[in-house]
N, C-alpha and C positions, 0 to 999 in steps of 0.2 A: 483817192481810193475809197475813205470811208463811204464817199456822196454817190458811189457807183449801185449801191442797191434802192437807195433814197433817189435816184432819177428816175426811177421807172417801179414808180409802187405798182402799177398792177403788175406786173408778176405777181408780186405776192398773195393778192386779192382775186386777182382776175383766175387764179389756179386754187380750185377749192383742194386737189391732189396735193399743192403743198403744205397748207393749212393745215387739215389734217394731219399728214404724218406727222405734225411737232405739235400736241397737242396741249404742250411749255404753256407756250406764251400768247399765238395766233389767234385759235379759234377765238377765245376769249371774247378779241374784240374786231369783230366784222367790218369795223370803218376803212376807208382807206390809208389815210394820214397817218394814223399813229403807227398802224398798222408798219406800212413803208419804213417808218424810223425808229420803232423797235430794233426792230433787228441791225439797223446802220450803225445805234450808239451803243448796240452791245459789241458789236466785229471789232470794233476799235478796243478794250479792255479787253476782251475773251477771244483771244484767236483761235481757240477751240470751237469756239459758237461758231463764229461766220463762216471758213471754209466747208464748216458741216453741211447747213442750211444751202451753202450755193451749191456743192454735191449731191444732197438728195435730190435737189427739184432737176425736170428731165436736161432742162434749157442750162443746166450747172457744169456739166461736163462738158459745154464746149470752150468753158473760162477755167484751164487748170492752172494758170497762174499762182492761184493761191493757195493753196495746198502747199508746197515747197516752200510755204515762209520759216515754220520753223526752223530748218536747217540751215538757213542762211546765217540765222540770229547767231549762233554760239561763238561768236568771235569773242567778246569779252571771257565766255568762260573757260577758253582755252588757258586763257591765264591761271585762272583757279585751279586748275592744273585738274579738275572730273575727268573722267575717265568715262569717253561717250565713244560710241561705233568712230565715229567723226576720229575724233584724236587716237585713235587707235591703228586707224588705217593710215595715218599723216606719217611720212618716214622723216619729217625737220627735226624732232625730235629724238635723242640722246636714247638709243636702245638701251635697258637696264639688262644685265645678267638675271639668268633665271638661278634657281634655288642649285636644280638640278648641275648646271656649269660647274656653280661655283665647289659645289662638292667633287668632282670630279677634278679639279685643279687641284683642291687638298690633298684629294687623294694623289696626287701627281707629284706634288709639291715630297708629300713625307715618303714616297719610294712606297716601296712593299712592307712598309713597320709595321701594318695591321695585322697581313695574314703570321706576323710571327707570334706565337703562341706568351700569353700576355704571365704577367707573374701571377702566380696564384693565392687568393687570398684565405689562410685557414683559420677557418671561425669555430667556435666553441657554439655548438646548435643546441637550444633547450626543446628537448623534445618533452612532450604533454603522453597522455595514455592515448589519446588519439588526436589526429593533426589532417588537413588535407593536405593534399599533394604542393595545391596553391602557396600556402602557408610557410612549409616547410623548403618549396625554393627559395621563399623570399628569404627565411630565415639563413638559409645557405648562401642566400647572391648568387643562387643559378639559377638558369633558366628552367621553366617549369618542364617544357621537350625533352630535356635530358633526362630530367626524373622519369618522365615517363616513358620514356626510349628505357632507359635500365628497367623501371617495372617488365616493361613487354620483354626485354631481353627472359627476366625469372619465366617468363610465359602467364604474369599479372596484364590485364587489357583494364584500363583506367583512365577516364577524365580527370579533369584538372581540378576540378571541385571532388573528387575523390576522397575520402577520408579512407585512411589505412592506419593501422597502428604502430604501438610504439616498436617494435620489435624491426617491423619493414621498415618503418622512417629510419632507425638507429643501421642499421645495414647499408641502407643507403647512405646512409653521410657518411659512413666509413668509409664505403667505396670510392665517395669521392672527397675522399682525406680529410675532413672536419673534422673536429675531437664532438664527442658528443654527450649532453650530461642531462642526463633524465632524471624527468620528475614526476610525481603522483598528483592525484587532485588532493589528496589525503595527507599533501606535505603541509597542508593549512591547519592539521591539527597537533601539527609537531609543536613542541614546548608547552604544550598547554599543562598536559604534568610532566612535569620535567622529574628527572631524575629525581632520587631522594637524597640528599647530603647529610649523613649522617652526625657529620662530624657538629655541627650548627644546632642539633636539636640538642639541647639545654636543658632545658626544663622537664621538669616529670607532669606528664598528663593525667588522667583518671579513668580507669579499666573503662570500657565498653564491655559488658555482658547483655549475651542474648539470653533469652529464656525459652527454652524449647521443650516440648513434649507433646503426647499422645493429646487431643480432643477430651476434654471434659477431667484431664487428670489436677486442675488447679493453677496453670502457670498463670493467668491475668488477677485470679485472687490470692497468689501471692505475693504478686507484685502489689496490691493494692494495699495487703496490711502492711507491706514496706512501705510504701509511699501515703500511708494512711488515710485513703482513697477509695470511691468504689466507683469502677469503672464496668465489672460485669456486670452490674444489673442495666447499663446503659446500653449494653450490647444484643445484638438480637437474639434468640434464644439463648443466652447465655454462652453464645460462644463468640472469643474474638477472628472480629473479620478485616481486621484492618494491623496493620504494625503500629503499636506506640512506642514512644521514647521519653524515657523520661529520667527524671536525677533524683537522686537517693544520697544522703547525709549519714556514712555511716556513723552508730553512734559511738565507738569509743574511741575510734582514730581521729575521726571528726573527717575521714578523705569522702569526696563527693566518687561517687557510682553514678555510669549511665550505664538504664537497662533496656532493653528493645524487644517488645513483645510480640513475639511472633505466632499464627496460628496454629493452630495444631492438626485441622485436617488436612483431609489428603488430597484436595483442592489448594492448595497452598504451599505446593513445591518449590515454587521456582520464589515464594518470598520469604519460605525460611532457607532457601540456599540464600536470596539476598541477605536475610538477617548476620548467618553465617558469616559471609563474606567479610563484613565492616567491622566485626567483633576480635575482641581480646581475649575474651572469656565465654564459655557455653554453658550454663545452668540446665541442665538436664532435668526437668520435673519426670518423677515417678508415683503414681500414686501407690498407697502401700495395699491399696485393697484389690489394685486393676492387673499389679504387676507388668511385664513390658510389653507394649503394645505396638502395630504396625509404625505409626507416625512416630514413637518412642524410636525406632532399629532407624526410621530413615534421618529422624535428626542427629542420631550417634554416627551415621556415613555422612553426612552436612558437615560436622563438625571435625570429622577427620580428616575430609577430605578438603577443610579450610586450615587442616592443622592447629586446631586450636587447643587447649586445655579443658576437660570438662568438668563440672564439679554435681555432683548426683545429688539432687535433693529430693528424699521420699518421703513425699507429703500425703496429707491424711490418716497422720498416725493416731488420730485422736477417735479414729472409727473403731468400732470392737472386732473385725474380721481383719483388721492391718495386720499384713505377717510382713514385717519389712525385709528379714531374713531370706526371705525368699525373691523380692525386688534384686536382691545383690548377687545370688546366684543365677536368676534368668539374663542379670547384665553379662555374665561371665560367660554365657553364648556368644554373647557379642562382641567379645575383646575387650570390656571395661572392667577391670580390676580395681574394687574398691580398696583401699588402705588392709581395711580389716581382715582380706584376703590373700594380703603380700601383695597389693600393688599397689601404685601410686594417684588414684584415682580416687579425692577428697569425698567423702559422702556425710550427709546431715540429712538427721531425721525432722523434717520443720511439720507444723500444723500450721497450714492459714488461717483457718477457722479462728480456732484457740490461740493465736499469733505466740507459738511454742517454738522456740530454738533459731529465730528469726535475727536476732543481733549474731546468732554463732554463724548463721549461713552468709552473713554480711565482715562478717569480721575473717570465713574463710577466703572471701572473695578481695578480699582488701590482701591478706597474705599473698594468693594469689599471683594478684597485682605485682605486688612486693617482687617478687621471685621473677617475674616477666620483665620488671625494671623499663617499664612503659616513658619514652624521653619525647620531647614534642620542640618545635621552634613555633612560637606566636608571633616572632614577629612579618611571617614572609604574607605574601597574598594565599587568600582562601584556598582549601580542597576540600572536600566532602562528597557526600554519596545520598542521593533523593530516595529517602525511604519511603515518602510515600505523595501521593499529589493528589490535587484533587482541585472543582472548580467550586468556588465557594460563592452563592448568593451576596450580592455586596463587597465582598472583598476580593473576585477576580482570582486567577489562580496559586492556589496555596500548594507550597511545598510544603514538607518534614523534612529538613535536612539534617544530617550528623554530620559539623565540622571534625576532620580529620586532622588536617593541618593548616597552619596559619590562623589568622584572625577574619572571619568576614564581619564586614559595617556596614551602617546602612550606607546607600549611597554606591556602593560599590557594581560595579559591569558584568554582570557574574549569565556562565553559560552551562546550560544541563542538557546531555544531550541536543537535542534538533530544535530547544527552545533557549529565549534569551531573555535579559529583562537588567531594570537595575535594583535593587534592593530596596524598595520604601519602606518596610520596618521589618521586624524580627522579635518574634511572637514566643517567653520563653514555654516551657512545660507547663510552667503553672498560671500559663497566659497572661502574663505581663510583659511589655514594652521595653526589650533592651536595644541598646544601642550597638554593640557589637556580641560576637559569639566567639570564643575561644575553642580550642581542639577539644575533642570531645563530648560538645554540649548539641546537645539534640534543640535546633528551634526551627519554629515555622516563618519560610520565607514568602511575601507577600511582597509582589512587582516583576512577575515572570510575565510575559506575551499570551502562553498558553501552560497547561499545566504538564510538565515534561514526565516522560518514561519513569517509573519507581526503578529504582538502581542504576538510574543515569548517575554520570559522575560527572560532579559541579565545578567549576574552577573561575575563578576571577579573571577578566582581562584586562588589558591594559585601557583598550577605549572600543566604539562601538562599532567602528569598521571592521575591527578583529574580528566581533564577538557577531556580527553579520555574517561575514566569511563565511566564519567555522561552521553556522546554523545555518546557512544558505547550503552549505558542501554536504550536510550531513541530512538537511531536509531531502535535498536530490538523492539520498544515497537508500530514503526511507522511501521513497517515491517511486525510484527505480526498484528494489525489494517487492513494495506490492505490488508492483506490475506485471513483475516478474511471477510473484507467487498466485496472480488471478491467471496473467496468460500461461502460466503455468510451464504446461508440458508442453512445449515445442522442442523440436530439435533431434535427440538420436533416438534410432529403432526402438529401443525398448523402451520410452518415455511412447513414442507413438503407439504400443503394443498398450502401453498400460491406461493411453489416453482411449484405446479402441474398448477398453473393461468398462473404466468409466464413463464414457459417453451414456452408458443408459442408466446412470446413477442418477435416482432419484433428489432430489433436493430439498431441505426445508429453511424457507427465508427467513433467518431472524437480522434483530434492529436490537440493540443492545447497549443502554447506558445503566452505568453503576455511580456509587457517588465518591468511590475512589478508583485510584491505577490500579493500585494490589488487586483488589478484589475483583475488577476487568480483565485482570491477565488468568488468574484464576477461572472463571468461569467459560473463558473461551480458551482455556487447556482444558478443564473438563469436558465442554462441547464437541471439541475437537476429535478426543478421545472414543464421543460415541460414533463416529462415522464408523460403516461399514463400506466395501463392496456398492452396496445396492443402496444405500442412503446416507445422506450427510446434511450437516448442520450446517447450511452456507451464510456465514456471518456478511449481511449489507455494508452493515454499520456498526462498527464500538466505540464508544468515546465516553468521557467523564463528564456529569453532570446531567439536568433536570433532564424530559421529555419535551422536547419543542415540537411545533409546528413541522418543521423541515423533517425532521423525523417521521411526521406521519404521513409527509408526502413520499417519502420514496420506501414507507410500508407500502402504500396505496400503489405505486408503481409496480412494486413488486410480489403484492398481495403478501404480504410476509408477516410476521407476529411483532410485537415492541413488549421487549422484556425491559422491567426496569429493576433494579438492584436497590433496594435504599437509597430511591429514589423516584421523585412522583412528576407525572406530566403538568406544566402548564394547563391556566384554564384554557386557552385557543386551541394546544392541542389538543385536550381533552374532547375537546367537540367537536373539532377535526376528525379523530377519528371515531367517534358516535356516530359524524354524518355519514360518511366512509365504512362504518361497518366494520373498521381495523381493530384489532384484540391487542387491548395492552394489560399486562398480567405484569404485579407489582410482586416482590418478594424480596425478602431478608434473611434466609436462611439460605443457602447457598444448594445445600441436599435438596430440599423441595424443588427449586429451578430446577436442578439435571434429570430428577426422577419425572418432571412433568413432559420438560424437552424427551425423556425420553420417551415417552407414553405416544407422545404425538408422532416421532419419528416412525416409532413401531407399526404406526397408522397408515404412511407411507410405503411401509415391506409387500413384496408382492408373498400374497398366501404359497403357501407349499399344496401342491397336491398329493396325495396319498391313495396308492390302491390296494382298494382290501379283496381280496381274494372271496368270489363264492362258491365254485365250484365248476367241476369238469364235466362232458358229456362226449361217449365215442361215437361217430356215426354209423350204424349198422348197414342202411341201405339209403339208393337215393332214388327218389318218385318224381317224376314229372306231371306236374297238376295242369291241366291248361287255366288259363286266367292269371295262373299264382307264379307260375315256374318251377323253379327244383326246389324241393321242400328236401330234407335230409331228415329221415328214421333216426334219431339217435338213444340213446339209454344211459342216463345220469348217474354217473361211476360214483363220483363222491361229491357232498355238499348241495350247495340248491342252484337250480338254474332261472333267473327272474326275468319276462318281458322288461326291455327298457332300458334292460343292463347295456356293457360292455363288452363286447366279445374278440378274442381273438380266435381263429382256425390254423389247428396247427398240422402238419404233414410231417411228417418225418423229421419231428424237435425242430421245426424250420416254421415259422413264424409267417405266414401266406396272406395273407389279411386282417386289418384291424376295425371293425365296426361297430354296430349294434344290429339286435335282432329286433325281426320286425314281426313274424308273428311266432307265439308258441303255442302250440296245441297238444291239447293229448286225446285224444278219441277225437271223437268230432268239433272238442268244444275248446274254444281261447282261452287261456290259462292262464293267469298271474305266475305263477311258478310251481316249478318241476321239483319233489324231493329226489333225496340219491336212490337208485336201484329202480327207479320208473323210467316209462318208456315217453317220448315224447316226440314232436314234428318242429322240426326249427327251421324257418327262413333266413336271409341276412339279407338287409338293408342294399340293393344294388350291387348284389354278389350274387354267382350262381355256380362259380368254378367248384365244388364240393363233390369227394369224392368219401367212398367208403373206409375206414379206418381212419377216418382223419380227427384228430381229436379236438372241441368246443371246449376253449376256456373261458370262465362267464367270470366279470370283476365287476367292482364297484369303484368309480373315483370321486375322492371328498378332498375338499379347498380345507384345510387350515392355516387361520391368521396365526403369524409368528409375531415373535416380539423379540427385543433387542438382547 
């Protein structure tokens, strides 16, 4: 066989046609010889080659011999048992059962035990606040069709990827028998404070007093000559803008005092409600010369309505206009009963200045104390409350915390709010390095992630999966909140009525860092406050710490302003936004920001327009000019009538048209204007409907800018 194309080389040469088409191996080499045996010593290894080559050429299809060798070959691999056309069509071999048979035997074999209705299995289903349809079969062990056959039954139409809520998921499993036991996303912050056991707390802790009062009445320079300190002159205009905590050693009991200094304007609600909150005791500053003043009446409803004990201290008695006398009766507008009035309501007359009656106000607050019988356990894990946070240059962010209960150490897993962290040290009042903090003791925590919410409440955990959880759950929960409070108003009619108001509600962009929490939350409830109707303070951004970069890119985005608080931009940003053209406007007084914010927004109001009245005119007779058209005789009953003005025409107290005149004349000649009791010629501006008695009201209208 192989010598059958090797006997007769020309074919292969002598047909340049089959050369060609295989332009492999042939052309190559034009000789005869090799040419011929090329192709013979390939047929024999490649029986792919050869029958190809003798089929192309024309003279190949009268040799079909060869073609058909393949199929001859596969006798060996019959054994191998492949699976080729060949053995498939062979009936020697043993027909295997298909799939199909053998199920149908089973089914044969066990009778009709399937279509009998199978035992049922009732499962206890944990349903989530929301679940998909998917989900919740699985969790049932039924099929997802059923579920969704019962939704369509309610007249619900739903996929299988569907999420529905707890309510329909919990009905459904009813329906179909499961016992069913629901849970919150919120069940991850169970135990974190756990109940209070009173029975365990032992030991006596050390009052917490706040010190509250009016703006400029003295509470920070009280505190200072107790804690023999000066702290207001560190503060910006002399007023505190931040909460401190600090300890105090009374001197004859020798018991330690923590007091907590809260602001006193009226930007600082919601941190002397926090002051309030964590307190045992309320120090009431009064000054004896100011007597009681707005932020005075709102810290005495702070403290009531934390329930707390107050004790009146009227300070400033070392001025010559003190009428303290009078402090005690304007309290007695307000339900505080001092002792000397028949109530029970401790008062001391102290001087900061002069540091006058200053041990008696410390030795009432210790009595106090005494009488509230204040009990603590140190030994459980931490609780406390972040009076204030902030992002500190170098030391990453810093809490204030007041331990409440337990002991926190460093080292400890501790979570505030939507941040977490572990304890790297603990910083006391008087800035030195303790190792733990007991109830009661005010210190700065340093090893949070970020610097959490002022009046978040702190608690230890056990490790950091927990303490993940819980700030993962509560991040989404802060997440979900602002999304909520930008997309705002969707959803029922009158949300959509109030969203058709504000749609033309002007906007002003600010970008806003402070250098702490307190005084962020403050400044953006004062802001807040100035919206109106027609204009609002649309806060970008607030956050604690310096001016960066990022900051000036989404002023710039937004064209917005960058407020900084007791706090200065980076030098990148700084030049950022020089190149940018962006306004960052630094301040430390908190009144200055709001009055400035407001000045700008005011800038924003659309002007009022205003019409001033100038006078009336009746028309007597009407003349047909050619060139001109109807000119109207009239005669100026009261007041002036001016080219240029505003006119309405009025018929019968019916309001006919509103325009402007276009010419006035009186004899032959154009006139500026017509006094009362003269006669004159009035045109109107593409109006000629004018008839006799009809009366010309002439006004004037002026744009005044408003303010807030």
């Amino acid at each position: 066989r192989p010598g059958a194309p090797a006997a007769r080389p020309g074919t292969t040469t002598a047909r340049p046609g089959t050369t060609t088409a295989r332009p492999g191996s042939t052309t190559q080499r034009p000789g005869g010889g090799p040419v011929g045996r090329a192709p013979a010593v390939a047929a024999g290894p490649d029986e792919d080659d050869g029958p190809r080559q003798i089929r192309r050429g024309p003279g190949g299809a009268a040799r079909p011999v060869v073609a058909p060798k393949p199929t001859h070959k596969p006798g060996p691999q019959k054994e191998r048992g492949r699976l080729t056309v060949v053995t498939a069509l062979n009936a020697d071999e043993v027909r295997e059962r298909s799939i199909a048979s053998f199920r149908r035997r089973t089914q044969r074999l066990k009778g009709h035990a399937s279509n009998e209705p199978k035992e049922k299995l009732i499962r206890e289903v944990v349903i989530p606040e929301a679940i998909t349809i998917q989900e919740l079969a699985n969790r049932m062990a039924e099929r997802a069709v059923d579920v969704i056959r019962m939704l369509m039954k309610q007249g619900a139409m739903h996929k299988i990827t569907d999420v529905i809520d707890a309510d329909t998921a919990q009905l459904i499993a009813e329906e179909l028998g499961h016992t069913v036991k629901r849970v919150a996303a919120s069940d991850v912050e169970e135990g974190l404070f756990d109940v209070t056991d009173d029975s365990t707390d032992t030991e006596t802790r050390s009052p917490v007093v706040t010190v509250m009062g009016h703006v400029d009445h003295g509470k920070t320079s009280l505190l200072d000559a107790l804690r023999h300190a000066n702290v207001v002159s560190g503060e910006a205009g002399g007023i505190t803008q931040h909460i401190g905590a600090y300890q105090v050693v009374s001197p004859e009991s020798g018991k330690k005092i923590t007091f907590i200094d809260t602001p006193g304007h009226a930007a600082f609600t919601a941190m002397r409600a926090r002051g309030a909150k964590v307190t045992d005791i309320v120090v009431l500053v009064v000054a004896a010369d100011d007597g009681v003043m707005p932020q005075t009446v709102e810290a005495i409803n702070h403290a009531k309505a934390a329930r707390v004990p107050i004790i009146v201290a009227i300070n400033k008695i070392d001025k010559p206009d003190a009428k303290p006398e009078r402090v005690r009766t304007e309290l007695l507008q307000h339900e505080v009963q001092v002792e000397s009035f028949g109530g029970d309501v401790v008062d001391v007359e102290v001087s900061a200045k002069n540091k006058t009656n200053l041990d008696k106000l410390l030795e009432m607050i210790a009595l106090q104390a005494d009488i509230l019988d204040l009990k603590t356990n140190s030994e459980r894990p931490a609780e406390g409350t972040v009076i204030e946070a902030k992002l500190d240059r170098g030391r990453g962010p810093v809490a204030t915390v007041l331990v409440q209960r337990g002991t926190l150490r460093v080292g400890d897993i501790i979570v505030a709010g939507a941040e977490m962290g572990r304890v790297r040290a603990l910083i006391s009042d008087q800035g030195e390095t303790v190792q733990e903090a007991g109830p009661s003791v005010p210190v700065e925590v340093l090893g949070f992630n970020g610097p959490p919410e002022a009046g978040d409440r702190l608690a230890v955990v056990e490790n950091e999966a927990r303490a993940r959880q819980v700030t993962s759950y509560r991040a989404h929960q802060k997440r979900e909140n602002a999304a909520a409070s930008i997309s705002g108003m969707r959803g029922s009619l009158e949300q959509m009525m109030s969203q058709l108001k504000t749609a033309g509600r002007k906007e002003f962009p600010l970008i806003i860092k402070a250098d702490v929490q307190g005084s962020l939350e403050a400044i953006l409830g004062s802001l807040e406050k100035l919206g109106t109707d027609e204009v609002a303070a649309r806060i970008l951004h607030a956050g604690v710490g310096g001016i960066s970069e990022s900051d000036v890119t989404l002023a710039e985005g937004f064209n917005a302003a960058i407020i900084g608080f007791s706090v200065r931009a980076n030098k990148e940003a700084a030049a950022a936004a020089k190149r940018n053209g962006i306004e960052i406007r630094y301040y430390n007084i908190i009144y200055d920001l709001v009055d400035d914010v407001k000045k700008a927004m005011s800038g924003l109001l659309a002007p009022t327009l205003r019409e001033t009245m100038l006078g009336n005119a009746a028309i007597l007779e009407i003349f047909n000019i050619s060139k001109v058209g109807k000119v109207a005789g009239c005669r100026v009953t009261d007041g002036t009538v001016e080219r240029g003005a505003n006119v309405r025409l009025i018929r019968d107290n019916v309001v006919v048209h509103e325009g402007k005149l276009s010419t006035l004349k009186r004899f032959k000649d154009e006139v500026k204007e017509v006094q009362s009791g003269q006669e004159c010629g009035m045109a109107f501006e593409n109006y000629h409907d004018m008839r006799a008695g009809d009366v010309i009201e002439c006004y004037r209208v002026e744009t005044i800018q408003r303010s807030l």
